[in-house]
N, C-alpha and C positions, 0 to 999 in steps of 0.2 A: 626333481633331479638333483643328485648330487656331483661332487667330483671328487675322483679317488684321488688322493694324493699319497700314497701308499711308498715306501720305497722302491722304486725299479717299476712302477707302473703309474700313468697322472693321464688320466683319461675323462670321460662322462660316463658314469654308470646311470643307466634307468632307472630307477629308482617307484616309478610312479605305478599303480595299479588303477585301473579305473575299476569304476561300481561296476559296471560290466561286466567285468574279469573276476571281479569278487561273486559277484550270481553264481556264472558260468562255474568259477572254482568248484564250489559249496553243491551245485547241478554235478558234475564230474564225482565229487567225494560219495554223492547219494548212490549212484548208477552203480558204485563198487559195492554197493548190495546186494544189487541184481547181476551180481558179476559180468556188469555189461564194461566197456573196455571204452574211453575215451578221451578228446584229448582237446585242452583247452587250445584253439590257436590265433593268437595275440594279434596278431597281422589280417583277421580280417573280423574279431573280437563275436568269435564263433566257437562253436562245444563243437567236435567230428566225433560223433556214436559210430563206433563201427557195429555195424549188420552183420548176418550168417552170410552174406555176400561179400567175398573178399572182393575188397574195392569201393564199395559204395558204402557212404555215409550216411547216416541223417542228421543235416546240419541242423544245429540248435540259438536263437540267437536271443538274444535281449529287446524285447520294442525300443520305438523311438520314446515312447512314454516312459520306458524302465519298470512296467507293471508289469509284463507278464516276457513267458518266454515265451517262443515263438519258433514253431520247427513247419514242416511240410510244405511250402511255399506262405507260409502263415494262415494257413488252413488250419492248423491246431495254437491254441494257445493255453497257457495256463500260468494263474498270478506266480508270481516272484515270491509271495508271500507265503507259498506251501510247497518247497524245492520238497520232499516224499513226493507228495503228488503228483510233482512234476515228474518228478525222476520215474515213477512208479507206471505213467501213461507213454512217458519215450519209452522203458523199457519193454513194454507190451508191443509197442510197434517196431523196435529194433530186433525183436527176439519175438515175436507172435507163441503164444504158447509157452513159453519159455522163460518168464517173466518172475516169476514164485520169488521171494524174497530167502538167500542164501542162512540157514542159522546155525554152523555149525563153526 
């Protein structure tokens, strides 16, 4: 963390990103392939896919190990080390059929 000492503002700005958050990022930037829609959120250091179901998510998260992601109640996983592939198997399950990689 640092602290802003800024004129007319002297606060704590957060400053910090965890590995976490950097995945989860880099997992979000791939999904915009599959013009799947997602959104990193910090507070419980979770990815939300949104689905063709307005409303319902598939949460995406980080193991305690930091090896792999980890969506469906951790019934799916897949290493950290191949964010395509990751992104490539959420996208198939957030979008069933609908998955094809955007190239235009």
């Amino acid at each position: 963390m640092r602290c802003d000492v800024s004129p007319g503002h002297l606060g704590i700005v957060d400053t910090d990103i965890t590995p976490e958050i950097e995945l989860l990022a880099g997992l979000r930037a791939e999904l915009t392939e599959y013009e799947i829609r997602s959104e990193v959120r910090e507070y419980v250091s979770g990815l939300a896919v949104f689905t063709d179901v307005r409303g319902v998510f598939l949460w995406v998260f980080v193991s305690y190990s930091g090896r792999y992601f980890s969506w469906d109640r951790a019934d799916r996983q897949h290493p950290v080390n191949d964010v395509p592939g990751a992104a490539r198997r959420i996208a198939e399950q957030a979008r069933p059929g609908g998955a094809e990689v955007m190239t235009s």
